[in-house]
mmCIF file of the N, C-alpha and C atoms, coordinates in Angstrom:
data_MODEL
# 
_entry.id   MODEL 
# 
loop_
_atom_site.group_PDB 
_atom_site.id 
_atom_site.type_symbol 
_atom_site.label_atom_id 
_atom_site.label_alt_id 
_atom_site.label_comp_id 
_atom_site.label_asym_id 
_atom_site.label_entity_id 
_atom_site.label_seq_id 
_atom_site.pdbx_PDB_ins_code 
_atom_site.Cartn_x 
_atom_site.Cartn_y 
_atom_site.Cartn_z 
_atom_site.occupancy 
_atom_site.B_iso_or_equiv 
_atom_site.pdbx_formal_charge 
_atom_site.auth_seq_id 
_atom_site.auth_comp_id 
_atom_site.auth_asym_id 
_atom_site.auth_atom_id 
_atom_site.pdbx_PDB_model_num 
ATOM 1   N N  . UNK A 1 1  ? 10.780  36.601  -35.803 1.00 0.00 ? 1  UNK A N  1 
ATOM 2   C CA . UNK A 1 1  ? 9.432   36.277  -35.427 1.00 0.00 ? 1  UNK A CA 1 
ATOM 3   C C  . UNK A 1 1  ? 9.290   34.766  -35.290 1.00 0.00 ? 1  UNK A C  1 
ATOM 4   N N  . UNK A 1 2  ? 8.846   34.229  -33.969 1.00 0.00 ? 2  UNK A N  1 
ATOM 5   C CA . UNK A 1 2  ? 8.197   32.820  -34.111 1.00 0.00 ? 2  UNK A CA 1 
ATOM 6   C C  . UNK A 1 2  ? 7.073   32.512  -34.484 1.00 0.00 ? 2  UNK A C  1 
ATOM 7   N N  . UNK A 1 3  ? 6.585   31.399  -35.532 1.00 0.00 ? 3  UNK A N  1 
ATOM 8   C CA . UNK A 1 3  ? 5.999   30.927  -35.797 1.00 0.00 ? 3  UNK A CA 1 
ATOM 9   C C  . UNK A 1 3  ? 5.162   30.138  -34.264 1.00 0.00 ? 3  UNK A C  1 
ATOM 10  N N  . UNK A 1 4  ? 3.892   30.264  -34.169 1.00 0.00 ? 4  UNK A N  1 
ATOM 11  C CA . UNK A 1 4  ? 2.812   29.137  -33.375 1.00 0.00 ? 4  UNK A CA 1 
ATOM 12  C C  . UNK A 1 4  ? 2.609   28.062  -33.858 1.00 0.00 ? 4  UNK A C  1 
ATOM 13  N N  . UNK A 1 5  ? 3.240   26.950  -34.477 1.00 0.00 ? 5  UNK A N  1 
ATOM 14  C CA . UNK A 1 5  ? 3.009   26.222  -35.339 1.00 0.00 ? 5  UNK A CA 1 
ATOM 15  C C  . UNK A 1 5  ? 3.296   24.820  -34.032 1.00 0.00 ? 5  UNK A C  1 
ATOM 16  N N  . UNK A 1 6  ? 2.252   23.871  -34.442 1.00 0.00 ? 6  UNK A N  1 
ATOM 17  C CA . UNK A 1 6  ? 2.420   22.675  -33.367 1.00 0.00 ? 6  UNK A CA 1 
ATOM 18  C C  . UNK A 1 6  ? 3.571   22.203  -33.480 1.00 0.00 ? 6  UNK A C  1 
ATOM 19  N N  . UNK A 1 7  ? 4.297   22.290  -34.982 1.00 0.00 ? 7  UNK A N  1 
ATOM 20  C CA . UNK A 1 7  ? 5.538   21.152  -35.372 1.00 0.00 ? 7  UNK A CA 1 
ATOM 21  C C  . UNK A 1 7  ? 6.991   21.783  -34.513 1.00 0.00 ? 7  UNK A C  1 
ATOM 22  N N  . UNK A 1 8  ? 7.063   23.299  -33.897 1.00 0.00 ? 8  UNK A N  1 
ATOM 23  C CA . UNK A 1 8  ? 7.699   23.704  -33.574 1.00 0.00 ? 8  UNK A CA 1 
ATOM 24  C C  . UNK A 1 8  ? 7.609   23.483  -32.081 1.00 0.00 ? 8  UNK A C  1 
ATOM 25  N N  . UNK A 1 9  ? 6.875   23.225  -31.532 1.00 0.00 ? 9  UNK A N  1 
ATOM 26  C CA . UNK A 1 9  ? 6.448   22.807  -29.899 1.00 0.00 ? 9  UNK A CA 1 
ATOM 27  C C  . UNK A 1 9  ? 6.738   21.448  -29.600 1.00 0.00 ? 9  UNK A C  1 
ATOM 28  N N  . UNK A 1 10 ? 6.590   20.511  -30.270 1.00 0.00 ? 10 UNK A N  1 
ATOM 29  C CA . UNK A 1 10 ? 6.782   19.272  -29.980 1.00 0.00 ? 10 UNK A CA 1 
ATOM 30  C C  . UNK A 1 10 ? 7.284   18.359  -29.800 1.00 0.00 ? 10 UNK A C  1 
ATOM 31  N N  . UNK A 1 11 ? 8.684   19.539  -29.428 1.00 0.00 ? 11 UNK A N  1 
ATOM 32  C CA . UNK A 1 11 ? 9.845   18.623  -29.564 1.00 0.00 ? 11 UNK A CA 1 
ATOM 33  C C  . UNK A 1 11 ? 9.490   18.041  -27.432 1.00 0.00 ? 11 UNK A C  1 
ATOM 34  N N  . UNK A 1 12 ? 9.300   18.291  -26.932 1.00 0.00 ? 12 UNK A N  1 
ATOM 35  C CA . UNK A 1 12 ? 9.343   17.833  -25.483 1.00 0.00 ? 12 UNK A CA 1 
ATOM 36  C C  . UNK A 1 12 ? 8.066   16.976  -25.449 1.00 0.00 ? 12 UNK A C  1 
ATOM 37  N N  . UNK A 1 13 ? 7.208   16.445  -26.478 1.00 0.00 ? 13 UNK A N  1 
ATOM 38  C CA . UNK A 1 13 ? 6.423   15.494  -26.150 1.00 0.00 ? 13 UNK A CA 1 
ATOM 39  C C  . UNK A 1 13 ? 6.994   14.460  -27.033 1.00 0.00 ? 13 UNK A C  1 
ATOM 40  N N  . UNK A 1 14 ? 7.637   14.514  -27.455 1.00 0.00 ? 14 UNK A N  1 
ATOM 41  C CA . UNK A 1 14 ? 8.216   13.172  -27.803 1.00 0.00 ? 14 UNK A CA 1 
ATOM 42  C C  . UNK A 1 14 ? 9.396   12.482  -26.954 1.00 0.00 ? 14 UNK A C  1 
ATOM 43  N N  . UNK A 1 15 ? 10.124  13.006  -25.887 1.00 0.00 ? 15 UNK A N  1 
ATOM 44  C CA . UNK A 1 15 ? 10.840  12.780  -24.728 1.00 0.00 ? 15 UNK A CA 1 
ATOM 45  C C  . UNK A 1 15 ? 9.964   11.411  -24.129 1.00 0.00 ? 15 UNK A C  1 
ATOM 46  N N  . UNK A 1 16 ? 11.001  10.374  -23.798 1.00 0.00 ? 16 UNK A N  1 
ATOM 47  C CA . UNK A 1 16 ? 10.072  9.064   -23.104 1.00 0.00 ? 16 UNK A CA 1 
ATOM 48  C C  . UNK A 1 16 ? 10.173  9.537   -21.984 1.00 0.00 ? 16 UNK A C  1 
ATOM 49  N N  . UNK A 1 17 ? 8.964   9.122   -20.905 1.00 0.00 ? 17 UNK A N  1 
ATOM 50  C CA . UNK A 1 17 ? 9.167   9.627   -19.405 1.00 0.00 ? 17 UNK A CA 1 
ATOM 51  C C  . UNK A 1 17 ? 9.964   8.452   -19.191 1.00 0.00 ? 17 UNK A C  1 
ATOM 52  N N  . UNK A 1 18 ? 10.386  9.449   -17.949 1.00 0.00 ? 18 UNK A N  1 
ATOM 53  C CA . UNK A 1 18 ? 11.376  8.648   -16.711 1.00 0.00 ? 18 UNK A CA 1 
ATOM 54  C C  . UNK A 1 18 ? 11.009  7.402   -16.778 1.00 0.00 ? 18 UNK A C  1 
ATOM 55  N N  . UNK A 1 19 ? 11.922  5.887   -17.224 1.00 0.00 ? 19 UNK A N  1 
ATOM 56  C CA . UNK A 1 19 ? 11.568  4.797   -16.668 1.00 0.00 ? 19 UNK A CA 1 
ATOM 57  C C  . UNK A 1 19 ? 11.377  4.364   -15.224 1.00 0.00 ? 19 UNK A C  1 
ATOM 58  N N  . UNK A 1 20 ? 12.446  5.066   -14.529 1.00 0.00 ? 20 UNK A N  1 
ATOM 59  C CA . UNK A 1 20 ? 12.406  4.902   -13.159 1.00 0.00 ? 20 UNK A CA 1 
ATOM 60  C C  . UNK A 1 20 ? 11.170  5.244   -12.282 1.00 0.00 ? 20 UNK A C  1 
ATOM 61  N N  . UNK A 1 21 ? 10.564  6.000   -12.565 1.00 0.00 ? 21 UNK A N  1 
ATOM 62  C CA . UNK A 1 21 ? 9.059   6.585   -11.912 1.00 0.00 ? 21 UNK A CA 1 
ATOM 63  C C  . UNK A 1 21 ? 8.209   5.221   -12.257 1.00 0.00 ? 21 UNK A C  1 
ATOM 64  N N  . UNK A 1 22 ? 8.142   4.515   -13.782 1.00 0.00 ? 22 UNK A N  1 
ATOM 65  C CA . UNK A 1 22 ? 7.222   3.761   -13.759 1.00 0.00 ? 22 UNK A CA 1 
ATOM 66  C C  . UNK A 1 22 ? 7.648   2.590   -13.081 1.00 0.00 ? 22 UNK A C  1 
ATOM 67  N N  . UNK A 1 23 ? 8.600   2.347   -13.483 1.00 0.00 ? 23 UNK A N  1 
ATOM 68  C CA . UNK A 1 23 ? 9.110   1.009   -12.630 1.00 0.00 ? 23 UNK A CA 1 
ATOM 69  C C  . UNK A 1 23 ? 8.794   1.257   -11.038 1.00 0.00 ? 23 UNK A C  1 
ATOM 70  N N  . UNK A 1 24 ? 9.214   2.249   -10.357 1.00 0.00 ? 24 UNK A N  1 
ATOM 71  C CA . UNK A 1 24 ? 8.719   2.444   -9.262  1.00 0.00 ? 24 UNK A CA 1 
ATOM 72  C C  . UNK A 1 24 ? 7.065   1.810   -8.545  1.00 0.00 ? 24 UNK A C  1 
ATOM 73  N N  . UNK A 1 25 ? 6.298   2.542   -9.513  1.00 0.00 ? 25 UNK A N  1 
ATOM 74  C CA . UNK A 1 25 ? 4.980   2.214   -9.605  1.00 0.00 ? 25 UNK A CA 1 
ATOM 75  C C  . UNK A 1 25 ? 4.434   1.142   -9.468  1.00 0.00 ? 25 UNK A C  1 
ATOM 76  N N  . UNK A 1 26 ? 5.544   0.263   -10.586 1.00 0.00 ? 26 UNK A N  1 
ATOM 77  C CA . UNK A 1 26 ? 4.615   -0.843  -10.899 1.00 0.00 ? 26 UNK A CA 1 
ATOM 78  C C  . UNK A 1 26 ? 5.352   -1.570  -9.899  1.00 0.00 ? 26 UNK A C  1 
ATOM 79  N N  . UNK A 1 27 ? 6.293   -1.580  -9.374  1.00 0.00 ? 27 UNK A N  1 
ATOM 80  C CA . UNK A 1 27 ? 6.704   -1.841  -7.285  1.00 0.00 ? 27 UNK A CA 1 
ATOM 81  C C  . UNK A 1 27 ? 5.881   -1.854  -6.723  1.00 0.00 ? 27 UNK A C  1 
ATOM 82  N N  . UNK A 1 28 ? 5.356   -0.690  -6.682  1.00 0.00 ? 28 UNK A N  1 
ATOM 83  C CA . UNK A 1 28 ? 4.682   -0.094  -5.605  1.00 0.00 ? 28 UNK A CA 1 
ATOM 84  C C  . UNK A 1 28 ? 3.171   -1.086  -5.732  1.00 0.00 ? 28 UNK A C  1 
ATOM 85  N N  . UNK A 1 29 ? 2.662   -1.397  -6.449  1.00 0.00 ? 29 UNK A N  1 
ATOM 86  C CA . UNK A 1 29 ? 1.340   -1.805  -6.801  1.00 0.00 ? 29 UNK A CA 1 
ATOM 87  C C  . UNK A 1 29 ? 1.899   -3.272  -6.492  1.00 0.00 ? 29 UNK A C  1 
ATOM 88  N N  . UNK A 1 30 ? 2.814   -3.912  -6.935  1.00 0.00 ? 30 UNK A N  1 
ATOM 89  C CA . UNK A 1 30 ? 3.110   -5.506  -7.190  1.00 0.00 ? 30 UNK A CA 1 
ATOM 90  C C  . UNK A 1 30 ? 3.279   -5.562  -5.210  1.00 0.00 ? 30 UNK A C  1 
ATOM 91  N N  . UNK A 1 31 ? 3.732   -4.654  -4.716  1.00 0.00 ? 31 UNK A N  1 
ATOM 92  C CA . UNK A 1 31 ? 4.204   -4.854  -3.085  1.00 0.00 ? 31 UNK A CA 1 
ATOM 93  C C  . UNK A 1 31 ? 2.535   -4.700  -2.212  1.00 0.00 ? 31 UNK A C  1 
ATOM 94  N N  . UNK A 1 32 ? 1.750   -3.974  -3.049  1.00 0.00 ? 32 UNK A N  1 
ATOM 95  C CA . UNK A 1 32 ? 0.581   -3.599  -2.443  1.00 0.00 ? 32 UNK A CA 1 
ATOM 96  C C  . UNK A 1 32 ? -0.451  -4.834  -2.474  1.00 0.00 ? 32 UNK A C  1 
ATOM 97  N N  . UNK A 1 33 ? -0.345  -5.335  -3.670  1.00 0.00 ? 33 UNK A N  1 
ATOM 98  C CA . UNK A 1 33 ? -1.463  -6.938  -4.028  1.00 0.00 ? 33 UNK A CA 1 
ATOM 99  C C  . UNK A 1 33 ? -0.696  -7.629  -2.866  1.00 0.00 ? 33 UNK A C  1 
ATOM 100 N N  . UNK A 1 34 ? 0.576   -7.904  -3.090  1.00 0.00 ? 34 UNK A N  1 
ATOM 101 C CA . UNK A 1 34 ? 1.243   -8.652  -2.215  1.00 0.00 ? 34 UNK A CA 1 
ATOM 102 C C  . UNK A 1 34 ? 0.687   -8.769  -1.132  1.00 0.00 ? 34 UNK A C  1 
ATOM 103 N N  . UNK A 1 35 ? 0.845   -7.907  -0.243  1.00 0.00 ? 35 UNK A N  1 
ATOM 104 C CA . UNK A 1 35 ? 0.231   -7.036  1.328   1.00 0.00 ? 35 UNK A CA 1 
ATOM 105 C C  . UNK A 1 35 ? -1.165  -7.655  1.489   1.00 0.00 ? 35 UNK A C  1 
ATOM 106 N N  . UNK A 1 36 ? -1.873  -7.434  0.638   1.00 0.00 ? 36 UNK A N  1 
ATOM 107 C CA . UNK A 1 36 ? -3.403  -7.300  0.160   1.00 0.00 ? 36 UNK A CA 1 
ATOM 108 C C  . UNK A 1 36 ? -3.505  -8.982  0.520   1.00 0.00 ? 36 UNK A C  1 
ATOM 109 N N  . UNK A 1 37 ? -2.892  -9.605  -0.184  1.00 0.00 ? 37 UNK A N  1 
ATOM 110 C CA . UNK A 1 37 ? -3.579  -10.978 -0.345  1.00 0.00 ? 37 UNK A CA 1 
ATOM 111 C C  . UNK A 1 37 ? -2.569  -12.025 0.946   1.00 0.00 ? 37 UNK A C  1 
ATOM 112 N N  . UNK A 1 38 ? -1.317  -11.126 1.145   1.00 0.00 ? 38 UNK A N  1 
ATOM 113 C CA . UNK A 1 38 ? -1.328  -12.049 2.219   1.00 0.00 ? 38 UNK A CA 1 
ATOM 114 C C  . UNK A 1 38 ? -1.906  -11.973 3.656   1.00 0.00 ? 38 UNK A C  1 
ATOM 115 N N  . UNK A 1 39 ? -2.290  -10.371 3.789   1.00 0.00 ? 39 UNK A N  1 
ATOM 116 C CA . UNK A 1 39 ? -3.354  -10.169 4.733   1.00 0.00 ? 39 UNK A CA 1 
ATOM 117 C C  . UNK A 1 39 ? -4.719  -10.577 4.979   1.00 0.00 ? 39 UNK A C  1 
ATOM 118 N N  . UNK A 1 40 ? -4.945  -11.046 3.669   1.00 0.00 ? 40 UNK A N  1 
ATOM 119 C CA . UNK A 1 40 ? -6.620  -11.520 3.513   1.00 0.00 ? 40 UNK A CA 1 
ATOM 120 C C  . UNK A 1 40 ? -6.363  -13.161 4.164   1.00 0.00 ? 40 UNK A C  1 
ATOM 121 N N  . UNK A 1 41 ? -5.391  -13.481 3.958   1.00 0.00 ? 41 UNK A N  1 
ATOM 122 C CA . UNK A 1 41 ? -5.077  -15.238 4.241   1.00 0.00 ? 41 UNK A CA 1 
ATOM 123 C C  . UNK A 1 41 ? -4.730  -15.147 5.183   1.00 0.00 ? 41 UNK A C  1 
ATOM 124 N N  . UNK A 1 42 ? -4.967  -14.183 6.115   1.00 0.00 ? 42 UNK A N  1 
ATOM 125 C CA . UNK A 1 42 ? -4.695  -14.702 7.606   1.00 0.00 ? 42 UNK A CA 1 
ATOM 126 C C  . UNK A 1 42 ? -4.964  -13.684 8.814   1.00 0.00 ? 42 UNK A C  1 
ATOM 127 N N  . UNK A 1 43 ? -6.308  -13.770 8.858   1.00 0.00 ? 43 UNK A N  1 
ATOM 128 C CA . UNK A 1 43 ? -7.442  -13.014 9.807   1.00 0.00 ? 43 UNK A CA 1 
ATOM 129 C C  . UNK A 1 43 ? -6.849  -13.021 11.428  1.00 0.00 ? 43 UNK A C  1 
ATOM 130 N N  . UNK A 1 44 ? -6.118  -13.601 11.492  1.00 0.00 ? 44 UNK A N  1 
ATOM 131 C CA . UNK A 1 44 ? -5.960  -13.698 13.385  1.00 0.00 ? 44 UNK A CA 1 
ATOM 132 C C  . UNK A 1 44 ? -5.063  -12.751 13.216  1.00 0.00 ? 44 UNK A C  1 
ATOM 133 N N  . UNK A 1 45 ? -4.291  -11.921 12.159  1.00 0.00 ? 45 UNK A N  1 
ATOM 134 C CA . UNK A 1 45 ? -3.723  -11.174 12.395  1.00 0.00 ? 45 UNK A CA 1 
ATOM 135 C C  . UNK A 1 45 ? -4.538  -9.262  13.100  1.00 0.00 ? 45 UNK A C  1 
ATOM 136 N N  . UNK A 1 46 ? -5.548  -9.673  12.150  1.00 0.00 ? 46 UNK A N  1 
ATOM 137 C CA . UNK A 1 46 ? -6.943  -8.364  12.847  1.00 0.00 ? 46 UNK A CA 1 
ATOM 138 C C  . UNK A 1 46 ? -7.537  -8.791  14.273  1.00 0.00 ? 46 UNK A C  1 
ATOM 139 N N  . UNK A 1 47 ? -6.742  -9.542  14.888  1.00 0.00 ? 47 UNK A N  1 
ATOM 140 C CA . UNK A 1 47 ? -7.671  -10.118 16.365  1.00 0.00 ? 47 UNK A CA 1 
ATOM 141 C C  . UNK A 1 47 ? -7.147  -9.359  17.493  1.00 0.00 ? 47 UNK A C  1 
ATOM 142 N N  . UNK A 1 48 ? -8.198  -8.039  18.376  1.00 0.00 ? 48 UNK A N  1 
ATOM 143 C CA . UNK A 1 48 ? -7.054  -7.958  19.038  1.00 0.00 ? 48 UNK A CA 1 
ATOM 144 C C  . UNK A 1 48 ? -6.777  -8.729  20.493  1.00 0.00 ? 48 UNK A C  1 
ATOM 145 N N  . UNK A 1 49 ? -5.346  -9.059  20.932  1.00 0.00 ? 49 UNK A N  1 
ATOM 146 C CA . UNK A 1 49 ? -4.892  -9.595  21.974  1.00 0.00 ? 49 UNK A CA 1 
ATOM 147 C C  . UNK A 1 49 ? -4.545  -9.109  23.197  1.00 0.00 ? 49 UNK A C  1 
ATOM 148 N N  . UNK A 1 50 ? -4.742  -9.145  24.123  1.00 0.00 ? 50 UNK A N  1 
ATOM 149 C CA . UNK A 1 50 ? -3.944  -8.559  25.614  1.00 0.00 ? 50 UNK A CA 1 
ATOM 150 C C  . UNK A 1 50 ? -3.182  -8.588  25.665  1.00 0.00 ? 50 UNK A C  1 
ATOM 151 N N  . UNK A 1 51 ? -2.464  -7.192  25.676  1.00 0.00 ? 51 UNK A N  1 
ATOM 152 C CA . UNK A 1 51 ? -0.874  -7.022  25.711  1.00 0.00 ? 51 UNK A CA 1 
ATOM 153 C C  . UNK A 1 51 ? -0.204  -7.920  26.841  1.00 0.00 ? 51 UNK A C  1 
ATOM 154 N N  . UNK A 1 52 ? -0.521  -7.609  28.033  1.00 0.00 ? 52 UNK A N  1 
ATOM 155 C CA . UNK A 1 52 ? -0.051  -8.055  29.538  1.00 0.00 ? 52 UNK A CA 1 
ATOM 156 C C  . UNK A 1 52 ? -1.142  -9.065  30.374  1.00 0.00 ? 52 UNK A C  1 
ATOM 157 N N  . UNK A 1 53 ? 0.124   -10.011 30.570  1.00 0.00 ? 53 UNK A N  1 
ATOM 158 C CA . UNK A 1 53 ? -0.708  -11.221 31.919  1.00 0.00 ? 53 UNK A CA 1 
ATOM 159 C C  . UNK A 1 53 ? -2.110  -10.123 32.545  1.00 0.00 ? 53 UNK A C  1 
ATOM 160 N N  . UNK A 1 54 ? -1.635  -8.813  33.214  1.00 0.00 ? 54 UNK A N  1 
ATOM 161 C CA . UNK A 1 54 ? -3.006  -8.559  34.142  1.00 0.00 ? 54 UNK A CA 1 
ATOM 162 C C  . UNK A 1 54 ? -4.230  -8.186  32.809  1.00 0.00 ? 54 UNK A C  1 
ATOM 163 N N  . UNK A 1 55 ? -4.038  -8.210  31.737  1.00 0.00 ? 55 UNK A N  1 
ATOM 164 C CA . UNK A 1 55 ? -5.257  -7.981  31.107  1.00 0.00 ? 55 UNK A CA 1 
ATOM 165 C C  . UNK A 1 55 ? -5.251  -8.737  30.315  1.00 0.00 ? 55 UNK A C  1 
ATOM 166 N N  . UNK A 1 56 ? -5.025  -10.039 29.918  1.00 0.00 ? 56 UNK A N  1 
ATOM 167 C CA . UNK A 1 56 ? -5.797  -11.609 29.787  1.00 0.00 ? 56 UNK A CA 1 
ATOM 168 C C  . UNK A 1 56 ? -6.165  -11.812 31.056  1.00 0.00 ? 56 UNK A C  1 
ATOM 169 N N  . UNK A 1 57 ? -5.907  -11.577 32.011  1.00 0.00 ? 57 UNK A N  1 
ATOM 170 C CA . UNK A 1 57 ? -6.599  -12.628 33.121  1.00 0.00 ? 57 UNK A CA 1 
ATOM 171 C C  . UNK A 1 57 ? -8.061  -11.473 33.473  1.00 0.00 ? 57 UNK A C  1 
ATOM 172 N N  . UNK A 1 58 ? -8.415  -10.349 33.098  1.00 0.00 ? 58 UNK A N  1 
ATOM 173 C CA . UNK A 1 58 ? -9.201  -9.412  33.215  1.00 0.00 ? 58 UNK A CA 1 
ATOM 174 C C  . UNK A 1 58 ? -10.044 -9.863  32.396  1.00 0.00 ? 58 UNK A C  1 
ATOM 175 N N  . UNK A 1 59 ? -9.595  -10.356 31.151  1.00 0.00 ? 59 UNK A N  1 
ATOM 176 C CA . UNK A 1 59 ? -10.284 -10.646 29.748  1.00 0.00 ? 59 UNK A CA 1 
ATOM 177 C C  . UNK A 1 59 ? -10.839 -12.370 30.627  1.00 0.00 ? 59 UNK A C  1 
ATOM 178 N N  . UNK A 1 60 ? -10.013 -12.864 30.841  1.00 0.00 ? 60 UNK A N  1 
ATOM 179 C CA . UNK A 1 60 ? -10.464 -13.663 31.194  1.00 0.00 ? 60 UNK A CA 1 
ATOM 180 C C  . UNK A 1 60 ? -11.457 -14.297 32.321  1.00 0.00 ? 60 UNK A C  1 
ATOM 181 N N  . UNK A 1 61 ? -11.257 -13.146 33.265  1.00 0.00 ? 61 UNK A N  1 
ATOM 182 C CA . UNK A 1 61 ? -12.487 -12.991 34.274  1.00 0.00 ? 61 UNK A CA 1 
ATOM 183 C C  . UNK A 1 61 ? -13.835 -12.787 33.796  1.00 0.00 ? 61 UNK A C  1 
ATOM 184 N N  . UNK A 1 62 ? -13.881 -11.606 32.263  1.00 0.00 ? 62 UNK A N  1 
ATOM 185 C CA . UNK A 1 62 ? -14.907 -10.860 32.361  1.00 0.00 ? 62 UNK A CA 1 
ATOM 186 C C  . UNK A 1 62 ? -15.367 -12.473 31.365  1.00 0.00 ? 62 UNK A C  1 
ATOM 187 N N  . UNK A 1 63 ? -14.828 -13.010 30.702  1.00 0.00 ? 63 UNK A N  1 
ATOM 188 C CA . UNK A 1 63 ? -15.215 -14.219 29.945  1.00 0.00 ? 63 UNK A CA 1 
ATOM 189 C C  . UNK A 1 63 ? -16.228 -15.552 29.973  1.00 0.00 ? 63 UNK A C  1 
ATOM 190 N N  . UNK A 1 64 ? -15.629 -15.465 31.692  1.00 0.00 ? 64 UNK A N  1 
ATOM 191 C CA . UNK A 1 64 ? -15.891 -16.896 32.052  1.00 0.00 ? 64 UNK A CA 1 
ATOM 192 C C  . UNK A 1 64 ? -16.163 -16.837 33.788  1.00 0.00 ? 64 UNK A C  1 
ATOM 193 N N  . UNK A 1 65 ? -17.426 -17.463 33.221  1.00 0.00 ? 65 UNK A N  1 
ATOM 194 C CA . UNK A 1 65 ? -18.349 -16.065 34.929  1.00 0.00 ? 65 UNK A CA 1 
ATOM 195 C C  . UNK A 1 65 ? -17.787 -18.032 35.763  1.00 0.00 ? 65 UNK A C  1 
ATOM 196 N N  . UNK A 1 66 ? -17.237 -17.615 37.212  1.00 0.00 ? 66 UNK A N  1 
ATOM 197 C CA . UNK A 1 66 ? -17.152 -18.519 37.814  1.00 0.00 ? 66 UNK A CA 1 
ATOM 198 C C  . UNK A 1 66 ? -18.051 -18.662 39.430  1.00 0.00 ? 66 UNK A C  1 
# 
């Protein structure tokens, strides 16, 4: 007969988790601020541009009334 007793269950919560998962994580977050703040320092990157000569000079027609 088994006993229900907590002291008999507990052997798998005392197991350390995976270091590798956290280390992962804390990657994942350190690469994300990263991203974060060097995107905030440099707005012309959200600008959008005309791929091709015929649409700057379209952009540029509709721009600059002659």
């Amino acid at each position: 007969m088994q006993t229900n007793d907590d002291n008999t269950n507990n052997r798998t919560d005392d197991q350390p988790l995976n270091p590798l998962w956290g280390r992962l994580a804390l990657l994942m977050f350190g690469l994300t601020v990263l991203a974060f703040l060097t995107a905030i320092d440099r707005p012309e990157w959200f600008h959008l541009k005309p791929a091709t000569g015929t649409a700057a000079a379209m952009v540029y027609a509709s721009d600059h009334q002659s």
